[in-house]
C-alpha positions as CSV (number, residue, x, y, z in Angstrom):
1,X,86.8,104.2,95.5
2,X,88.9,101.4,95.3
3,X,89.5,98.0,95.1
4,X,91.9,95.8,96.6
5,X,93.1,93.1,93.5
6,X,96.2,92.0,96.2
7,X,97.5,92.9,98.9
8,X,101.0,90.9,98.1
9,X,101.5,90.8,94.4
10,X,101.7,93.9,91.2
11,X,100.2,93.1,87.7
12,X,104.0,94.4,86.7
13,X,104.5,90.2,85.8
14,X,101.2,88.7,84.8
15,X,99.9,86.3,81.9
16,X,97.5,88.3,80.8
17,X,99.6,90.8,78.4
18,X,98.3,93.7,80.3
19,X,101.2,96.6,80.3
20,X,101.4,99.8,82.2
21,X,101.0,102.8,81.0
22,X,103.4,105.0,78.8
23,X,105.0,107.5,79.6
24,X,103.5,107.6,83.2
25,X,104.3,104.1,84.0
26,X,106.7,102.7,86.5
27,X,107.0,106.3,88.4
28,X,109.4,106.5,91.5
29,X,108.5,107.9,95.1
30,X,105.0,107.8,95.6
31,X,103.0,106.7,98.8
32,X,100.1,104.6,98.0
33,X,97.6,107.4,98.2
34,X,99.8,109.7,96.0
35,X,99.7,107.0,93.4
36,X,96.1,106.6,93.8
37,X,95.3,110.5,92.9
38,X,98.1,109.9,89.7
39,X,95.3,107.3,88.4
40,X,92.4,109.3,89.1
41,X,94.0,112.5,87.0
42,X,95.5,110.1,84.3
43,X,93.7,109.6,81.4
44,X,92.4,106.4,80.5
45,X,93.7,105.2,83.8
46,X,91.5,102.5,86.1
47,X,94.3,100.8,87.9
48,X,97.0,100.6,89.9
49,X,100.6,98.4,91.1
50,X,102.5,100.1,94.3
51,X,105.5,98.4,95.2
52,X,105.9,99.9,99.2
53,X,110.0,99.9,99.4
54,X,110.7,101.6,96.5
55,X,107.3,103.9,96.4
56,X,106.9,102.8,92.7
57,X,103.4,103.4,91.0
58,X,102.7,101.5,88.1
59,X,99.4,103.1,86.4
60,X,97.1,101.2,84.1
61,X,94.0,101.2,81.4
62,X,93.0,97.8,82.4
63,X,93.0,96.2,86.0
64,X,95.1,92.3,85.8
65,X,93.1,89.6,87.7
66,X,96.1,87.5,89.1
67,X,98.8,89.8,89.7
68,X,102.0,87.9,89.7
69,X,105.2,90.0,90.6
70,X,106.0,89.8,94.5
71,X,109.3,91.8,95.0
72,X,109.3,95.4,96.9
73,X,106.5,95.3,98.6
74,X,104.0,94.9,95.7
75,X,100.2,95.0,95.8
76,X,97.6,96.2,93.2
77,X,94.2,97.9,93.3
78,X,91.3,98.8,90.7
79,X,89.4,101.8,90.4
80,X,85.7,101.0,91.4
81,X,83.4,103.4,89.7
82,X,80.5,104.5,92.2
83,X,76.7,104.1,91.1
84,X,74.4,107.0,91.0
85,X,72.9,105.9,94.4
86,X,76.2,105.2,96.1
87,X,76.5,108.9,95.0
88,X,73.8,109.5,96.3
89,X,74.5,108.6,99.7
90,X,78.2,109.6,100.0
91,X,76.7,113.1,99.2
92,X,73.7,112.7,101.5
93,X,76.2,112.1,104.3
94,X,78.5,114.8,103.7
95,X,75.4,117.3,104.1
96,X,73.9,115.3,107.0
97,X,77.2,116.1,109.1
98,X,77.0,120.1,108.0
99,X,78.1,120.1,104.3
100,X,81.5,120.5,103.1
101,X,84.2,121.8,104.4
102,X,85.6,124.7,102.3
């Protein structure tokens, strides 16, 4: 799942030296899912800048706590890891509403 880190600025500009990652940084004409599954097959990958207007996806190894950059439409989000029970009961709800769909 995910986490929102802002809704109005991108770690793209931030005082933290965190920089996206190479090659697959700063990618062109994504939708915010789209950039979301990029992360999730990326390695090393836990978060994320998407700048609406332009459908650029930043991708990152480390999330930025005060995302600075405000231009195009610019948020940022963190991959939240899930805990064994939260698992747990994502699964248990998929099979109380007749398993997966295939």
């Amino acid at each position: 799942s995910w986490q929102t880190t802002s809704s109005t600025a991108s770690c793209a500009v931030n005082h933290e030296g965190i920089m996206p990652l190479q090659p697959l940084g700063h990618q062109i004409g994504y939708t915010l899912e789209s950039c979301k599954e990029q992360c999730v097959e990326a390695t090393g990958c836990v978060a994320i800048d998407f700048h609406a207007h332009a459908g650029r996806c930043n991708l990152y190894d480390k999330a930025c706590k005060q995302p600075m950059a405000t231009w195009k439409g610019a948020s940022s989000y963190e991959m939240v890891k899930m805990n064994q029970a939260e698992v747990n009961a994502v699964m248990d709800n998929v099979f109380a509403k007749g398993g997966p769909v295939l």
